[in-house]
KOLVEX-507360 format. One record per residue (C-alpha): residue in one letter; x, y, z. Coordinates in steps of 0.001 Angstrom, whole numbers, plus 500000, padded with zeros to 6 digits. Each point is the difference from the previous one (the first is absolute). Layout:
AXYZ;...
//
This chain:
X500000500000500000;X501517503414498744;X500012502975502299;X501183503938499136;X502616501877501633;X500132503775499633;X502112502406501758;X498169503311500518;X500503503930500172;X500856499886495699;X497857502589498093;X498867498737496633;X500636501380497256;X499795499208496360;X497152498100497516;X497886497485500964;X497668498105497269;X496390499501501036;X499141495895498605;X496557498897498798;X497308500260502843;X499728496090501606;X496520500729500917;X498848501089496114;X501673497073498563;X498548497029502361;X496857500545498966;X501064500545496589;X501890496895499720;X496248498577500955;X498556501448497367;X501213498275497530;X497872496876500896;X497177502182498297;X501288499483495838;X501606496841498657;X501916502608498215;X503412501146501043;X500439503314503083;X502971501261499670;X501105501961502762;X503245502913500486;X501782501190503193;X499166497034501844;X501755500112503453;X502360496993500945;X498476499255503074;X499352497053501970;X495979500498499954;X500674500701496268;X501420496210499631;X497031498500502537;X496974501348497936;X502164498627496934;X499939496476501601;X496418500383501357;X498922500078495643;X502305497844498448;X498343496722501573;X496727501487498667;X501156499871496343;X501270503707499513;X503445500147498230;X502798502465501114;X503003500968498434;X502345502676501041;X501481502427497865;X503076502307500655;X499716503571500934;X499398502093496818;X501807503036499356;X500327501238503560;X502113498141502781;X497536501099502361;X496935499248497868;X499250496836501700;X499185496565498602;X497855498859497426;X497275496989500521;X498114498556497452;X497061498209501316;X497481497873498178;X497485498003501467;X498593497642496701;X498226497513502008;X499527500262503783;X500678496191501190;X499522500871503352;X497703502191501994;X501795499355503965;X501678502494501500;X502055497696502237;X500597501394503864;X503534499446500118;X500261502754497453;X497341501854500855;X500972500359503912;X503430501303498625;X498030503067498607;X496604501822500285;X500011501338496319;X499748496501498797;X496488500188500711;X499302502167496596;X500097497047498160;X496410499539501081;X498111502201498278;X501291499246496763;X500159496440500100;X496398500092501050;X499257502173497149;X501689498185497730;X499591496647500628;X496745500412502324;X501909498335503272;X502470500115502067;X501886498671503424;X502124502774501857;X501539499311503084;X499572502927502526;X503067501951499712;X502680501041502678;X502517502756499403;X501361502650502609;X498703499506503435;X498477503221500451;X496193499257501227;X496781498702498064;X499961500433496219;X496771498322499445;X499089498763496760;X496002500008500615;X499877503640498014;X501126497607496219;X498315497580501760;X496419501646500133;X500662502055496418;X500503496595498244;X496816498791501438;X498094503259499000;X501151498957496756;X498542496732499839;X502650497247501305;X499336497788502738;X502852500267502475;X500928497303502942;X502744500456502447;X500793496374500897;X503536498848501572;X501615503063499331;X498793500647496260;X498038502391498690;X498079497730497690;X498559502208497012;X497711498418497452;X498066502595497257;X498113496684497706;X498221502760497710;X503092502576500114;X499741503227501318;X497600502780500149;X501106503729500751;X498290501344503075;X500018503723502039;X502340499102502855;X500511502471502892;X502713499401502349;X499859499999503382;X503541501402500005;X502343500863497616;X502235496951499022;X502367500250497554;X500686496386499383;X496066499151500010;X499988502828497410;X502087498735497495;X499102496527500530;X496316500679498764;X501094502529497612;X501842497043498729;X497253497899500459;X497506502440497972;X501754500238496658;X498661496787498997;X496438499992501721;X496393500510498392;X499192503432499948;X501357503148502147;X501779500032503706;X500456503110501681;X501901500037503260;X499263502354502357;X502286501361503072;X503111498317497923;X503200500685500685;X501852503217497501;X503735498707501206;X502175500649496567;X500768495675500198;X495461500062499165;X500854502330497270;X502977497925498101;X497765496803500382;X497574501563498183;X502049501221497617;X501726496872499225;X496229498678499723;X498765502561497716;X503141499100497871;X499027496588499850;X496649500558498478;X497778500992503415;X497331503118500193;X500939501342503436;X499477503524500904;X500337502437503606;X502754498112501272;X502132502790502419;X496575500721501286;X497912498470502285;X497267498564497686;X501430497734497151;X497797498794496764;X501123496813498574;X497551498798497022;X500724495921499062;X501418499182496858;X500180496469498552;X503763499518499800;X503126501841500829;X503012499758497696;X503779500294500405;X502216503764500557;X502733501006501125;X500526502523502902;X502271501544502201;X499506500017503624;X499817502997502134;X503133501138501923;X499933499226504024;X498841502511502114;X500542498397503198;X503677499557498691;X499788503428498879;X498661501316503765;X502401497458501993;X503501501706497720;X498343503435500707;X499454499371503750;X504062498510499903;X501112502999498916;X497764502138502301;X501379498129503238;X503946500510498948;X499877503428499215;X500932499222495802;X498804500832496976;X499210497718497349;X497874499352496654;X497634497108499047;X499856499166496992;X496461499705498485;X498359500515503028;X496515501750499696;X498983502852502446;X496122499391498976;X500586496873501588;X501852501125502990;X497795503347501041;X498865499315503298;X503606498668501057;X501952503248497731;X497355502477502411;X501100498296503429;X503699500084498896;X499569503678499537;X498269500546502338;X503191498436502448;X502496502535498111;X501053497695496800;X500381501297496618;X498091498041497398;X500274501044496349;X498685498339496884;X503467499522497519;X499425499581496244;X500697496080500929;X498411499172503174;X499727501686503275;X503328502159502257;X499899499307503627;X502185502421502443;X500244500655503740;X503416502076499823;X499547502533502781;X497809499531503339;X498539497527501460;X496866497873499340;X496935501200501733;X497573497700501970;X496601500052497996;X497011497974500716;X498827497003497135;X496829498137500030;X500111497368497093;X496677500052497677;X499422498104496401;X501487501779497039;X500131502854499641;X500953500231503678;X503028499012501809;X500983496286499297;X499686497357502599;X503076498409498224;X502008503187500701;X499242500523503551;X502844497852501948;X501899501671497733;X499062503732501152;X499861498920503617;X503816499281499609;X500518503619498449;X498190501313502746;X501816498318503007;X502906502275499111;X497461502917499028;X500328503676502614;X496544499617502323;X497607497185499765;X497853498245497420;X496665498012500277;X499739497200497571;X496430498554499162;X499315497035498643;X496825499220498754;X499943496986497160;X501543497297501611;X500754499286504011;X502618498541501201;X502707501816497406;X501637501761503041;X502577496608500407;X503076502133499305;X499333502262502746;X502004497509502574;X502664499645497593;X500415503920499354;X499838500096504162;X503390497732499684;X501789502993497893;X498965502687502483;X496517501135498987;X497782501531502234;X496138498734498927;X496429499481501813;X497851497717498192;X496372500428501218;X497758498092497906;X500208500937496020;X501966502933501022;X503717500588500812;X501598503363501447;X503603500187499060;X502292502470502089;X502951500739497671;X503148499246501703;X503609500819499191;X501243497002498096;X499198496711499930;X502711497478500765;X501199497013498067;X498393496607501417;X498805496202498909;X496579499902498688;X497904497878498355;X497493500447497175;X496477499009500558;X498179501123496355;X500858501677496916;X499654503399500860;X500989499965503725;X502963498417498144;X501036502888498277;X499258502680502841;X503139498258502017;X501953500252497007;X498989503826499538;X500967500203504202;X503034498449499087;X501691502341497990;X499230503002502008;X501067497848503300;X503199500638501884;X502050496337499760;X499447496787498086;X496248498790499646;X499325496213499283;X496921499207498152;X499074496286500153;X497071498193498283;X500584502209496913;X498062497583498129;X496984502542500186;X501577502578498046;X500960497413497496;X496302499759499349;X499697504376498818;X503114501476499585;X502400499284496949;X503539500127500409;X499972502131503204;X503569499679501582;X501176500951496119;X497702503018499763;X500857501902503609;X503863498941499323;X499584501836496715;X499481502951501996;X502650499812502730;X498258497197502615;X502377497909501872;X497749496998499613;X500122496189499287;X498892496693499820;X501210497027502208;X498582496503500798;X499502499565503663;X502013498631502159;X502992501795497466;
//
């Protein structure tokens, strides 16, 4: 098992290229089990949940091959996938469990092939993500659902029909998994209270490339009217901006400057307004995005997280780490998921003064934070001791880095690129 090892108190400073966004491309990559015609798909992240949705569809009959980069070294990969003949409609839980996004193969296998068997998923332990919202849209649509053993057992005999569905809240992944769902149903869906995050947008899109009629997505009430049959395309995928948040926060914390590469601020505002709001300089470049705290320090400044367009839950262990250093105090809200305050005891190791009362935290800036062991517990609480890190006084070790093998691409290379003393070891090394 690897761990990270980063000496702190280096400023960053340099160019930093923003990959493909992880969480446009899994569901995607699911797409494609909606044509027996070929999706090909640009700037696809190298990423470990990249690779486990790819071996989630190749036992059901969908044929990937990976091309080289094209024309850009930081373009990302190229995956041509093409799902003939679906011999299989399982989605197996010793796959599934490895990854929640694996259950977006449901709503287009049951569209296509009018059944499916998806294991309930696992993922980041960071509270209930219930699945009854695609659950209860599919059956509004006609199928006959069954949760037996651990399956969601889907079965549509007569296909499906599109249906007014209002959610109870706003779920991105039960969005685009009966947006995916509705291309191929009788008649017109519209979803209502859906989720505007930028991923919603690109899988529409991509959709609308391949042959779908799918209009309002990046608002809150989506139109998707049926069509018989979808048909290959090729696309390019979206560029990250968690990634593009995470590099911005780094260079934030360690008092640097640095530019990301095809970053978007559209997709960013909430975070670019809080970051400005704490005494950063945030500039759009003709190539991406200029981040810069050169004079000053970073001011404390409250955060509640919200769906898009508000401040990202994926984003806020990152901010809490910016503002443990921060003059005054913060209060960080969250309110989409509980439990995603698990880095707070870790943070506490380096030197951080927090409260966590219920789905809030009050951070008192302190000094510095000081080098120590931690250990990752999810993705993103991952990557909030690695932004710690390198503004910590000392030598921080970062073990069960598998997490952040699961979103980031090539991090150590990236923050050495700008001056990080970081690196890689196995434990025990």
């Amino acid at each position: 098992m690897d761990k990270i090892i980063i000496r702190g108190g280096k400023s960053l400073s340099g160019i930093i290229p923003i990959s493909g966004a992880k969480n446009a491309a899994l569901p995607i990559m699911a797409a494609s089990i909606l044509t027996d015609q070929t999706l090909s798909l640009s700037n696809v992240p190298h990423l470990a949940d990249i690779t486990t949705m790819a071996n989630l569809l190749r036992p059901m009959g969908v044929e990937i091959g990976v091309g080289a980069r094209v024309n850009d070294p930081h373009g990302g990969h190229v995956l041509d996938l093409t799902a003939k003949e679906i011999v299989d409609t399982t989605a197996p839980y010793d796959l599934v469990r490895k990854m929640r996004a694996s259950v977006f193969v449901l709503g287009p296998l049951l569209a296509r092939c009018r059944e499916a068997k998806v294991s309930l998923p696992g993922g980041c332990a960071i509270g209930a993500r219930p699945v009854d919202l695609h659950c209860h849209g599919l059956e509004q649509m006609g199928a006959e659902i069954d949760l037996e053993g651990g399956y969601i057992h889907a079965r549509a005999p007569n296909g499906l029909t599109g249906a007014k569905i209002a959610f109870s809240k706003v779920s991105v992944g039960a969005t685009e998994n009966l947006m995916m769902a509705a291309t191929l149903a009788k008649g017109e869906t519209q979803l209502i209270n859906a989720a505007a995050e930028p991923e919603v947008v690109d899988l529409a899109n991509c959709l609308n490339a391949m042959g779908a009629d799918i209009e309002g997505m990046g608002t809150n009430l989506i139109t998707i009217r049926g069509v018989p049959a979808l048909h290959g395309a090729q696309y390019r995928i979206i560029p990250d901006r968690i990634e593009t948040g995470t590099y911005a926060i780094a260079a934030a914390v360690t008092g640097g400057q640095v530019e990301l590469l095809g970053a978007r601020l559209d997709h960013i505002s909430s975070l670019a307004e809080t970051l400005v709001r704490a005494g950063i300089d945030v500039n759009e470049t003709p190539n991406g995005l200029s981040i810069a705290r050169m004079n000053g320090h970073v001011k404390g400044v409250d955060i509640m997280t919200e769906p898009f367009p508000g401040f990202p839950t994926d984003l806020q262990a990152q901010a809490m780490s910016l503002m443990t250093v921060a003059e005054g105090a913060a209060m960080i809200t969250e309110t989409i998921f509980e439990n995603r305050f698990m880095h707070v005891p870790e943070l506490a190791r380096m030197g951080a003064n927090i409260t966590v009362h219920h789905g809030s935290a009050l951070v008192r800036g302190v000094e510095t934070l000081r080098g120590a062991p931690v250990m990752a517990t999810d993705l993103r609480a991952s990557v909030s001791l690695v932004v710690a890190a390198l503004a910590a006084e000392g030598e921080t070790t970062i073990s069960r880095v598998y997490h952040l093998d699961r979103g980031y691409e090539r991090l150590e290379e990236k923050l050495a690129a700008c001056g990080a003393d970081v690196r890689r070891a196995r434990e025990g090394d």
